[in-house]
ZAMARGU-4260 file (C-alpha; in steps of 0.2 Angstrom, whole numbers, plus 5000, padded with zeros to 4 digits):
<rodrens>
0) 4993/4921/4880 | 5009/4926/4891 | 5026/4933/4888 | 5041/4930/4898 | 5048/4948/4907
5) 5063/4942/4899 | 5055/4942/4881 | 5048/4956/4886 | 5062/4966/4890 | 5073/4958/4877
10) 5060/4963/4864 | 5060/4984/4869 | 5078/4985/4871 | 5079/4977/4853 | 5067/4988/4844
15) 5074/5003/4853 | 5091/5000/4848 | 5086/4995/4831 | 5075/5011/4828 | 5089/5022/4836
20) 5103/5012/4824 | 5090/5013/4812 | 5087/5034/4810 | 5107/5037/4815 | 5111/5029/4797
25) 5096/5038/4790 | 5102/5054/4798 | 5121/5051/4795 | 5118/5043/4777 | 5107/5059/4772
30) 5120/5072/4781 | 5136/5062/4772 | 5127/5063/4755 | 5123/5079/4756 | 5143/5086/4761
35) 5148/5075/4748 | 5137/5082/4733 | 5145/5098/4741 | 5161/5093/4740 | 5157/5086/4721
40) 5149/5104/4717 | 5164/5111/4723 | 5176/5098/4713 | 5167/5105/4697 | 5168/5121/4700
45) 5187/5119/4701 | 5186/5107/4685 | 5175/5119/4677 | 5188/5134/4681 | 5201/5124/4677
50) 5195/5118/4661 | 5192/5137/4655 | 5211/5143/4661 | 5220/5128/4653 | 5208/5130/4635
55) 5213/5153/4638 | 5231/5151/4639 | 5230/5140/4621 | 5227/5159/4612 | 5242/5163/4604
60) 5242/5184/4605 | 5253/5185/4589 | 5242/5176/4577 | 5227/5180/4586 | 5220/5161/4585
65) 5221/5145/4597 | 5233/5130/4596 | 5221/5117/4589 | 5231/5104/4595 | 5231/5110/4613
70) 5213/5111/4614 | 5212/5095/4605 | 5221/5086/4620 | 5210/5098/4633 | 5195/5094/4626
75) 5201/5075/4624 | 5205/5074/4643 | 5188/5083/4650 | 5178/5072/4639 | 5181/5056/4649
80) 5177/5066/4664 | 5161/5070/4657 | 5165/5091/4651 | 5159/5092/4633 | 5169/5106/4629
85) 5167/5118/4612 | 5175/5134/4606 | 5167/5149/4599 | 5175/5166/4593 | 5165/5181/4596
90) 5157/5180/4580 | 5147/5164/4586 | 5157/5153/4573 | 5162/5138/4581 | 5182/5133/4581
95) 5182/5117/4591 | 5168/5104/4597 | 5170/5089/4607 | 5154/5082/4599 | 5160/5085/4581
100) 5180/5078/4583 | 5173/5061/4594 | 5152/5060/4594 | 5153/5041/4597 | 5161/5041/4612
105) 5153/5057/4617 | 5136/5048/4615 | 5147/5031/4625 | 5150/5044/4640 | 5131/5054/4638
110) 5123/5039/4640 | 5134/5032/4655 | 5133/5046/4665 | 5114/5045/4661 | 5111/5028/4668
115) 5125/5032/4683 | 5114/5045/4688 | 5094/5041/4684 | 5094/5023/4686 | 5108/5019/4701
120) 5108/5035/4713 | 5090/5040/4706 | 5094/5059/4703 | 5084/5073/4694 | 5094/5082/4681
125) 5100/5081/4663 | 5114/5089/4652 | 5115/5107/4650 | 5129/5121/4643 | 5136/5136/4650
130) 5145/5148/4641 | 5160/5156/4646 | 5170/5171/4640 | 5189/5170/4634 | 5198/5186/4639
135) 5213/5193/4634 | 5222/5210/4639 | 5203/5214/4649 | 5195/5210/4629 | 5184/5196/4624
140) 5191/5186/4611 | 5182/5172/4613 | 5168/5160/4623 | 5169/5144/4629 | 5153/5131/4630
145) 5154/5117/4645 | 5142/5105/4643 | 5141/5094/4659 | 5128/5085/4668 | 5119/5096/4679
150) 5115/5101/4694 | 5129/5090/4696 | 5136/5073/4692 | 5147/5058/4699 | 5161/5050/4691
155) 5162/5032/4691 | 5175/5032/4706 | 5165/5043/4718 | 5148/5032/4714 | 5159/5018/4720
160) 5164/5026/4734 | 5146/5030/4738 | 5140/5013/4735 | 5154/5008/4745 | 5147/5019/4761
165) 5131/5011/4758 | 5138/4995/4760 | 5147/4999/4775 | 5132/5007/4784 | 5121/4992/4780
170) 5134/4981/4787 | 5136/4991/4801 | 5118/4991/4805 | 5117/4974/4803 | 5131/4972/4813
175) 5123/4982/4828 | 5108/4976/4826 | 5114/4959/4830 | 5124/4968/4843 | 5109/4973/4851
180) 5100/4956/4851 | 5115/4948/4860 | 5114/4964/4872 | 5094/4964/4874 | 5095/4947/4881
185) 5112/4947/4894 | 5101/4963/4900 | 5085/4956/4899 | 5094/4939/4909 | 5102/4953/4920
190) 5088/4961/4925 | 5072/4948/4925 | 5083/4934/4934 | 5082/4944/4951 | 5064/4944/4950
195) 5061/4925/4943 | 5073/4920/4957 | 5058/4931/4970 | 5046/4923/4962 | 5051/4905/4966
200) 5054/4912/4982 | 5037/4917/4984 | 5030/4902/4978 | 5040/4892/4991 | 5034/4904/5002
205) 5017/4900/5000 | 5022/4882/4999 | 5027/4886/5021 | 5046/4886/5017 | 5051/4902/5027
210) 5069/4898/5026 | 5071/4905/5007 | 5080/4921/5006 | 5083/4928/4987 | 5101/4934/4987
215) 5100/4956/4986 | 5107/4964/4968 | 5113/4978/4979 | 5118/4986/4961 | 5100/4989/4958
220) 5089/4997/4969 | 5073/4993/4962 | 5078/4975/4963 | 5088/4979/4980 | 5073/4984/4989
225) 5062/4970/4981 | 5074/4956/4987 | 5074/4963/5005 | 5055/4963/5005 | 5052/4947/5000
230) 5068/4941/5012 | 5059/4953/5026 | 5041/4943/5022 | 5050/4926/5024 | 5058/4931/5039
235) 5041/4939/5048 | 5032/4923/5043 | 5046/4914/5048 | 5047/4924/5066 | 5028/4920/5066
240) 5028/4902/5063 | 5040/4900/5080 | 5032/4913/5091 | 5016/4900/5085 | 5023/4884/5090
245) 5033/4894/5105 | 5018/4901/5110 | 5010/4883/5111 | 5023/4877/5122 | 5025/4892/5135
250) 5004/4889/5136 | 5007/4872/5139 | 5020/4872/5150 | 5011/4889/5160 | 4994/4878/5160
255) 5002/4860/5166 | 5008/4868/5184 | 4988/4875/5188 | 4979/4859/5180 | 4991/4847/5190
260) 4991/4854/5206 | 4970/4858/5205 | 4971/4839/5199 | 4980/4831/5213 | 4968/4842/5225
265) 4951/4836/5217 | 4957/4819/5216 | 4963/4817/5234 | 4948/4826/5241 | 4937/4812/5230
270) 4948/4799/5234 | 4946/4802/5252 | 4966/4808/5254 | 4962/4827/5258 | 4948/4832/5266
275) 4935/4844/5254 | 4942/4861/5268 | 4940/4878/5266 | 4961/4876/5265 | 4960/4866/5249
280) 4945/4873/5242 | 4953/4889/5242 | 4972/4884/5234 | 4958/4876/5222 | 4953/4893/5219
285) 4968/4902/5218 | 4973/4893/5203 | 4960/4894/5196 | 4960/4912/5195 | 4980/4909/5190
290) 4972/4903/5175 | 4960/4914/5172 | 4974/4929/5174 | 4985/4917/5163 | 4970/4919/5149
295) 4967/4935/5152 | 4986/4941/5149 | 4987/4930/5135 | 4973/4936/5127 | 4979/4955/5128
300) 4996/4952/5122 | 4989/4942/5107 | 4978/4960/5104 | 4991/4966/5104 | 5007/4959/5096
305) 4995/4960/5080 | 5002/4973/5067 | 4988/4980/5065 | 4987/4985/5082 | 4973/4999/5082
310) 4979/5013/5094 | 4966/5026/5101 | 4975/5042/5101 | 4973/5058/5108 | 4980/5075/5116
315) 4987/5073/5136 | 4998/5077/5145 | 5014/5062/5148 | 5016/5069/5166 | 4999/5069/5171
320) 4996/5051/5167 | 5013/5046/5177 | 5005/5058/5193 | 4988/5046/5192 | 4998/5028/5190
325) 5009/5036/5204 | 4991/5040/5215 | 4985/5021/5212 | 5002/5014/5218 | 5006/5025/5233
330) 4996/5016/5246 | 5000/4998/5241 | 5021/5005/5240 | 5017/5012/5260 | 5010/4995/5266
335) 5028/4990/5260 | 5035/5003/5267 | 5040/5012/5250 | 5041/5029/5245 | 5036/5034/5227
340) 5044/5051/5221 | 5042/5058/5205 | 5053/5068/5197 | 5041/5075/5179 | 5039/5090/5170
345) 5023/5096/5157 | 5025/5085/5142 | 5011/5086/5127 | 5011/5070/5117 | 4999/5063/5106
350) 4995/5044/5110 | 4983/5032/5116 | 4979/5035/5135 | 4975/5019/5141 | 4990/5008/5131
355) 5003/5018/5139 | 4995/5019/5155 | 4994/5000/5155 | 5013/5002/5153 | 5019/5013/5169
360) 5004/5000/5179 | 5015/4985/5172 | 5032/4994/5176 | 5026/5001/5194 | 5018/4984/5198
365) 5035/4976/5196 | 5045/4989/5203 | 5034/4988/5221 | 5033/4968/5221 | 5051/4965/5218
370) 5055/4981/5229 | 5056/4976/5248 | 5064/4993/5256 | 5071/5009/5249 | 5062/5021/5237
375) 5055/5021/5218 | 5057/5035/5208 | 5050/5041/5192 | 5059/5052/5183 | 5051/5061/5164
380) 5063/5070/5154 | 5059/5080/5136 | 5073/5071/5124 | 5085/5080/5111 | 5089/5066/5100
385) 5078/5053/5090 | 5063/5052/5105 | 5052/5069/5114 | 5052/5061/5130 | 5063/5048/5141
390) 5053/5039/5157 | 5063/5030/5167 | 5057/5020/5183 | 5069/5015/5196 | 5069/5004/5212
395) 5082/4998/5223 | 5075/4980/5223 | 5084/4964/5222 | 5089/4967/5205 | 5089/4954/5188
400) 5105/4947/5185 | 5115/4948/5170 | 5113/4935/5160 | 5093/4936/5162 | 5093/4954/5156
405) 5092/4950/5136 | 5076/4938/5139 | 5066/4947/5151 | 5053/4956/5137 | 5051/4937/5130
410) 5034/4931/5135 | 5032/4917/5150 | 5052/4923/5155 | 5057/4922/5175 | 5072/4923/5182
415) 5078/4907/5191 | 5078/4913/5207 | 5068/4929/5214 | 5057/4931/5198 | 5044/4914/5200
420) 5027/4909/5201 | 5028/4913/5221 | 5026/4931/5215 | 5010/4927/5207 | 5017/4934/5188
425) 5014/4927/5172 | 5028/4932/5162 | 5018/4941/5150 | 5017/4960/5160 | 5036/4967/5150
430) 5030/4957/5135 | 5015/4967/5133 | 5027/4986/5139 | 5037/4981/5124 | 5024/4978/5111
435) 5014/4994/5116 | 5028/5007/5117 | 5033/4999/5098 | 5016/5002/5094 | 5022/5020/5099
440) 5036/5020/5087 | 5046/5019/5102 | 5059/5009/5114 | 5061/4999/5132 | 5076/4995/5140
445) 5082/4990/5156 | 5098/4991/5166 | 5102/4985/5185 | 5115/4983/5198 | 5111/4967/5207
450) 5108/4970/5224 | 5105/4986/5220 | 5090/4991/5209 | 5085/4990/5191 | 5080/5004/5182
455) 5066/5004/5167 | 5068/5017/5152 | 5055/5021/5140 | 5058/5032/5125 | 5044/5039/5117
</rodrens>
């Protein structure tokens, strides 16, 4: 059985907000009850005070005895409030009782205050008496015995208030509690819709629609960063679906020039047109090894516009390598009557050999065949910004005109003009730079003149 990330989500932030909601009213219920039992302490210790000055100053001095009546009234008063007040002279003899002047509403008031507290707030404790002594002029002249509900009690108006407080945490909880179920599922929406929305997205991935793109909650990382994966996966497969059917084309269109020109040879020599001469049977041969090259290059680019491109690295030295590509070049650039200086400087780097060499072999190839006087000169500098090292080739050749300069790294790409099959390239020799000195976690680019040059730059 499955659960929705949105139930999911929905579910936790419900319990957690319920449990925190819950032990805050535990907590502040147990913390409110406790200051207000201090504050009721307090309350009858005030009463209690009270009670004993108001019952002292009924002691008339002159006839050394109390004004009945007054404690009468006193002891009327305190009874409702649950005080059973008596009066005893120091001889133990009792002069006034609460319990003897009104016992039936003495027992009314025991037994509510009972029931207030056993049975409705569930408290430990029971009636006891305290005796307190009457003084007058620093002597004695009497005790007073307070009979309340101890340790302590509530009246009927601060059990209401209490139940009252009950009533209004339990609302509240309730009331947050349904809070938080509204809230759990606007955030548990908030949060999982990103995701469901990348999931359909993946599935119509899968489906071959690489035009979906999940729209990024740039609000959210987590989310952000899954977005843009997803977006970054369509796009690659995307990419990879039109380099496939482009690269079907370009091989189609690079194949159709070779097969129809070996086809219209073979043909007319079979059909008696052309004779079978060394003249034809070697254009015959040259495209053929067109073709063959045409594989060949197509087969290394394919190597190696693979991400997982495997490179072989080890410790050389950058301006030794350029010194041996320079070596292989020099006599071809004399029998054009070029001059190949080199311009380098000790540079450690850590890379695969071969790959790179492949690159300055492509570069110096091109800089010599579309060279026809002047010089070529390699230049290696150590770099101070994001790259160690800057290569850059330069020629004073026939140049590439502007608006070919974004295309030239494509693969099959020729200028109209000077850049054609009459050179004998394929198309594929910057393609293949660019993809090994990415490999490198490096960059190409080119800049020219016309008429004047073009200049080939390699960070690395």
């Amino acid at each position: 059985m499955t659960i929705s990330l949105q139930k999911i989500i929905a579910l936790i932030i419900t319990f957690f907000v319920c449990a925190v909601i819950f032990i805050l009213s535990v907590v502040i219920g147990i913390s409110a009850r406790k200051i207000f039992a201090e504050y009721v302490k307090q309350n009858i210790e005030k009463q209690t005070a009270e009670i004993i000055r108001s019952i002292s100053e009924q002691y008339v001095s002159s006839s050394d005895d109390f004004n009945m009546q007054g404690i009468d009234a006193i002891g009327m008063h305190y009874m409702h409030q649950g005080f059973f007040v008596s009066v005893k002279n120091n001889d133990d003899k009792m002069l006034w009782n609460i319990r003897e002047m009104n016992s039936t509403d003495c027992a009314l008031i025991v037994e509510e205050i009972q029931t207030r507290m056993k049975k409705e707030l569930k408290t430990v404790g029971d009636f006891q008496k305290i005796a307190y002594p009457i003084q007058h002029n620093n002597e004695n002249i009497a005790s007073i015995v307070i009979e309340s509900y101890g340790p302590f009690f509530y009246s009927e108006g601060e059990v209401r208030f209490i139940k009252t407080l009950n009533r209004i945490f339990a609302a509240s909880g309730v009331l947050f509690a349904l809070l938080s179920i509204m809230l759990s599922f606007f955030i548990s929406n908030f949060l999982s819709k990103p995701v469901l929305d990348t999931a359909d997205a993946a599935e119509r991935i899968a489906q071959g629609d690489f035009s979906i793109r999940v729209p990024q909650k740039k609000r959210i990382k987590e989310l952000a960063r899954l977005s843009l994966s997803i977006n970054d996966l369509a796009l690659t497969l995307e990419n990879g679906e039109q380099w496939q059917k482009r690269l079907s084309s370009d091989i189609a269109h690079e194949l159709r020039t070779p097969l129809t020109a070996l086809q219209g040879n073979i043909e007319g020599m079979l059909d008696g047109v052309f004779e079978a001469s060394e003249k034809r049977l070697t254009v015959c041969k040259d495209e053929i090894e067109r073709l063959t090259n045409l594989v060949s290059d197509l087969n290394q680019l394919s190597l190696l516009e693979k991400e997982n491109l495997i490179l072989k690295k080890t410790d050389f030295d950058l301006a030794e390598l350029l010194q041996a590509v320079t070596e292989e070049f020099t006599l071809l650039a004399s029998e054009k009557g070029l001059h190949i200086t080199t311009r380098t400087e000790s540079a450690p780097l850590h890379a695969d050999y071969e790959k790179l060499k492949q690159v300055f072999i492509n570069l110096f190839s091109n800089a010599i065949k579309y060279t026809d006087n002047g010089d070529i000169t390699v230049t290696l500098k150590a770099e101070k910004n994001n790259y160690h090292y800057k290569i850059s080739v330069r020629d004073t050749g026939i140049g590439i005109p502007e608006a070919d300069l974004p295309h030239i790294f494509e693969r099959f790409y020729r200028t109209d003009k000077s850049r054609n099959r009459g050179t004998g390239g394929t198309g594929i020799g910057l393609t293949v730079v660019l993809s090994i000195v990415k490999a490198h976690g490096g960059t190409v680019c080119v800049e020219n003149q016309k008429e004047r040059g073009t200049v080939f730059t390699v960070f690395l």
